[in-house]
Structure formats: structure tokens, C-alpha cells
VEXVEX-260937 format. One record per residue (C-alpha): residue number from 1; residue in one letter; x negated, y, z. Coordinates in steps of 0.1 Angstrom, whole numbers. Last residue first. Layout:
residues N
NUM;A;X;Y;Z
...
This chain:
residues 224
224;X;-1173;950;1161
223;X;-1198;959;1144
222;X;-1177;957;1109
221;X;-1190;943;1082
220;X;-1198;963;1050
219;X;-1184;997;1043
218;X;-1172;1025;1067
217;X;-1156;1057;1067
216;X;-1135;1080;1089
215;X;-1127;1116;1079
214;X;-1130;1143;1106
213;X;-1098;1149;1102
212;X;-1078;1120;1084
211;X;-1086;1111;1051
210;X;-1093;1075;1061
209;X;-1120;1061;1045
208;X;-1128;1023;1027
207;X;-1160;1006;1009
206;X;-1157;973;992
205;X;-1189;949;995
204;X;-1183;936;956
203;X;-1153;915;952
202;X;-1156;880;927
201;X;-1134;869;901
200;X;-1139;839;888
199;X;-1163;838;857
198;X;-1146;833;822
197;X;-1153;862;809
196;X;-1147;887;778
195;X;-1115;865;763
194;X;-1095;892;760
193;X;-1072;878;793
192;X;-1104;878;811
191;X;-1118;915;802
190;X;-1082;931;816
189;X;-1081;906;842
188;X;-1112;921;855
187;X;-1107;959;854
186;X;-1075;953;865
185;X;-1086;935;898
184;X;-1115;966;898
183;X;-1084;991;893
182;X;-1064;972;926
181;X;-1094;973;947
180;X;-1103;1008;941
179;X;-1065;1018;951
178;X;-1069;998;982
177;X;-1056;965;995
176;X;-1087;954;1011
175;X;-1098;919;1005
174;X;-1081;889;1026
173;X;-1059;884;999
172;X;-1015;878;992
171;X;-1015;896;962
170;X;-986;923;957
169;X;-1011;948;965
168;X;-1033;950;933
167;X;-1032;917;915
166;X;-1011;889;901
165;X;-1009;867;868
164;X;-988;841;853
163;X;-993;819;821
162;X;-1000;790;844
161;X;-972;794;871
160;X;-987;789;905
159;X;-1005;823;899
158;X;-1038;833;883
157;X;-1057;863;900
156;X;-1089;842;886
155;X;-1102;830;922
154;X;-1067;816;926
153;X;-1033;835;935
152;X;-1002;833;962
151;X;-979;861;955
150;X;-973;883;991
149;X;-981;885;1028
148;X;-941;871;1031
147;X;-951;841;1011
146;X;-956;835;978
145;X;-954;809;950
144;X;-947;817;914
143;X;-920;788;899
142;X;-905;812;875
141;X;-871;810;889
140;X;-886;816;928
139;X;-901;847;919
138;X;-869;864;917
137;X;-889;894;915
136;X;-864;917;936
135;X;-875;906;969
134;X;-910;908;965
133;X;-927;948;967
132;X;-952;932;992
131;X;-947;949;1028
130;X;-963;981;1037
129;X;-969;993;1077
128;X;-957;1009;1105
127;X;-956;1046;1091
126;X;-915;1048;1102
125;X;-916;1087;1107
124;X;-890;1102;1128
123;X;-880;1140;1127
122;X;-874;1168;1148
121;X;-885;1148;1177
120;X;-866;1146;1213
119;X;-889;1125;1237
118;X;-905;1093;1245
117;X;-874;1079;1266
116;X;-876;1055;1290
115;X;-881;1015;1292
114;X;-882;990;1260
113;X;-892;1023;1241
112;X;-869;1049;1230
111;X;-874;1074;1204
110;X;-850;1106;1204
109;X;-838;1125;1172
108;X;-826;1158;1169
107;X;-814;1185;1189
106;X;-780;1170;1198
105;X;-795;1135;1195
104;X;-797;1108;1170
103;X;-811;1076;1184
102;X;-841;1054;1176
101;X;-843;1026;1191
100;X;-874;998;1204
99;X;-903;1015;1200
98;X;-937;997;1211
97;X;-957;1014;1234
96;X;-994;1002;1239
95;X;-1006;1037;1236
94;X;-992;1074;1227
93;X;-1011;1096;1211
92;X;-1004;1137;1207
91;X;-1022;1154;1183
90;X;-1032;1189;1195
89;X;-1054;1196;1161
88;X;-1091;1198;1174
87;X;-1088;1181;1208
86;X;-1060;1154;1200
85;X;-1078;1149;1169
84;X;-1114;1150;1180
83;X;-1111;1126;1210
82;X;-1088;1100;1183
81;X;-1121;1102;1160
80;X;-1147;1091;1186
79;X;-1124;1064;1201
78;X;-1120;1050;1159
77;X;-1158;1052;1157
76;X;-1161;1034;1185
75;X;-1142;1009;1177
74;X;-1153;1001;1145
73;X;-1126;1002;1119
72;X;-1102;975;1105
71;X;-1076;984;1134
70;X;-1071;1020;1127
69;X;-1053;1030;1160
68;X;-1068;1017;1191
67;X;-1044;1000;1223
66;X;-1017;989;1206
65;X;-982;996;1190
64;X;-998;1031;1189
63;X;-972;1057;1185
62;X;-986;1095;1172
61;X;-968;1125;1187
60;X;-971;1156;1165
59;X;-963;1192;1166
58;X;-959;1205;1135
57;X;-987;1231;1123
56;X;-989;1223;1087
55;X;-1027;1214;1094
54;X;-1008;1191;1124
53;X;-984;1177;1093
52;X;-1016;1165;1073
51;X;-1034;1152;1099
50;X;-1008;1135;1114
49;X;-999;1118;1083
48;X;-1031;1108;1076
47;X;-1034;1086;1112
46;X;-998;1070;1101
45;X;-1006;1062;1065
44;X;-1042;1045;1075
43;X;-1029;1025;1101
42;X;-1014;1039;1137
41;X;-981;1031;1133
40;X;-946;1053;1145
39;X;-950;1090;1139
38;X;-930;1112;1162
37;X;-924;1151;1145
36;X;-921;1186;1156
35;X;-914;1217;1141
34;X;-901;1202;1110
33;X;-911;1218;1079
32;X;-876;1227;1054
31;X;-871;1211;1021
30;X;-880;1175;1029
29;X;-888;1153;1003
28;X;-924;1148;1010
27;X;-912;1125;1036
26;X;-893;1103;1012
25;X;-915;1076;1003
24;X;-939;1077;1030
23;X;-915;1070;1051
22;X;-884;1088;1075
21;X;-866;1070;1100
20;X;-829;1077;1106
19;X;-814;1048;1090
18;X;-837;1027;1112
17;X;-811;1037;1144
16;X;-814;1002;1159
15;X;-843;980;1152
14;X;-855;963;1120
13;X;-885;984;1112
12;X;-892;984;1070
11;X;-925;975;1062
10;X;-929;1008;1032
9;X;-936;992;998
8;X;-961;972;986
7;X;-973;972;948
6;X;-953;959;915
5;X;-984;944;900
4;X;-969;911;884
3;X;-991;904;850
2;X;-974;883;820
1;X;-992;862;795
């Protein structure tokens, strides 16, 4: 039996000047702290990056494709926590704006809607997302289906292939793709392939925060 868990990794933005974006992969790299810094996305990496780099005193400007950051999460909740970090830490959000360029500048970098200019930034972060790790699988010669939300599975993680597996987030699910999520898949397929169950695979009520400041949790359905 084999098991594909090969993760997401950053959704890369196909607009002009992408060479110049940062991720989550390589921001850490940096020898030097930027002074100021534009974060594009508004999910769980974007919101934690702000709060991070704002306690590291860089000026940040957060992009919000749309109008509330933090989709999954109660409104209200999300409204409450966006007052607190611009008022708290100085974060900067910018709504309903969705960046079109990014171009290299005397001083920097500047970010460029469909109209204007947002501003000059230090740096560039490209938090818009994670895509299934795919491409290099050559899932095609093993007859594993998947689509661009990732590897198709039934209620045992199984794939289109028999003797093939799936879980974490390369599975194409409607349940959370957390770390939690991921070691309870594992946790599962570990006792299946032993012969310990034979029961589909079923998710508990899954629990999720943002380590952003104040921290934002919620488990359950949401009110909205």
C-alpha cells in the first residue's frame, strides 16, 4: 500500500512582477526586518503574518480580496478582531481591492490594483492561499484522480487506484485542512491498513484558531 501526503504549497498569483512576492516559504529567510511590508490574502497565513511582523514593529498593510478577512469565521467575530488590530498594532486593511502588478521601484516595491497605486512596500507577501502539492506526482500514471482542490478519496481516504491512499492536505474535502486534521487522518489509516477497523472514517466537530492578536476561535457551525 502506498500513502500520498505531500501537503499544499503556497497558491502561486499569476500576475505581473510574481517574482518579487515573498511566501510563507521564504519569509523567514530574510536577514534584515523590513520597515514596512504589503500582505496580499486575508486567510489564516495572511492575518498571522501581520501579527507577527506588527510585534516586530513593521508597518503593515493587509489586502482583502473581499470585504471580511477570515472567511470560515463568524462575522462578527472577524469585525471585532480587525477593530483591535488596526487599533492595538496599527495594521493597515485595505478592502475589496484586488492586486493586479507588482512592480519594483527605486525604494522598493509598489502594488497596483486595476486603478492607482497602493503604495511603496519594503517587501511583498503573496499569503493568498495553498494549492495541493500535485504537479510533480504524475498522478495520471497511476490512475489516482484529482482535480485542482486535490486527490479525489472515499470515506476510507482510499483513492481511485485500489492500493492507494490520501490524506492531510492533498485531499480534495470539505473538512478543515489543519494540522489536527491531518494527525487524526493518520491516526486512522494507521489502525485501517493494520487491520484495527474497518469503519469509514468519520470527523469529529473540529475546532480551529487563528494565532492572530487577540486570537480568534471557533468550533461547531458557524452563526453565520
Amino acid at each position: 500500500n502506498f500513502v500520498i501526503a505531500t501537503g499544499k504549497k503556497p497558491h502561486p498569483l499569476n500576475i505581473p512582477g510574481h517574482e518579487y512576492l515573498l511566501t510563507s516559504t521564504n519569509l523567514f529567510e530574510l536577514e534584515d526586518t523590513p520597515k514596512n511590508v504589503a500582505i496580499i490574502g486575508s486567510g489564516y497565513v495572511g492575518m498571522e503574518f501581520a501579527t507577527l511582523l506588527s510585534a516586530a514593529r513593521v508597518k503593515v498593510t493587509v489586502i482583502v480580496r473581499s470585504g471580511q478577512p477570515l472567511k470560515g469565521f463568524y462575522s462578527q467575530h472577524v469585525h471585532q478582531l480587525v477593530d483591535e488590530m488596526k487599533n492595538s498594532l496599527g495594521i493597515n486593511f485595505i478592502f475589496n481591492t484586488n492586486v493586479t502588478a507588482v512592480t519594483e521601484a527605486q525604494t522598493g516595491y509598489e502594488v497596483q490594483p486595476a486603478n492607482g497605486n497602493l503604495g511603496t512596500f519594503d517587501k511583498v507577501i503573496n499569503a493568498s492561499g495553498r494549492v495541493p502539492e500535485i504537479n510533480a506526482l504524475k498522478l495520471d500514471n497511476a490512475g489516482v484522480e484529482y482535480s485542482n482542490r486535490g486527490i479525489k478519496v472515499d470515506k476510507y481516504l482510499t483513492t481511485s487506484a485500489n492500493n492507494i491512499y490520501a490524506m492531510g492536505d492533498i485531499v480534495d474535502k470539505t473538512a478543515p485542512a489543519f494540522t489536527s486534521t491531518a494527525q487524526f487522518e493518520a491516526d486512522y489509516l494507521s489502525a485501517l491498513l493494520t487491520n484495527k477497523t474497518t469503519e469509514p472514517l468519520r470527523y469529529p466537530v473540529i475546532g480551529t484558531v487563528t494565532f492572530t492578536f487577540p486570537q480568534l476561535a471557533q468550533a461547531g457551525i458557524s452563526i453565520d
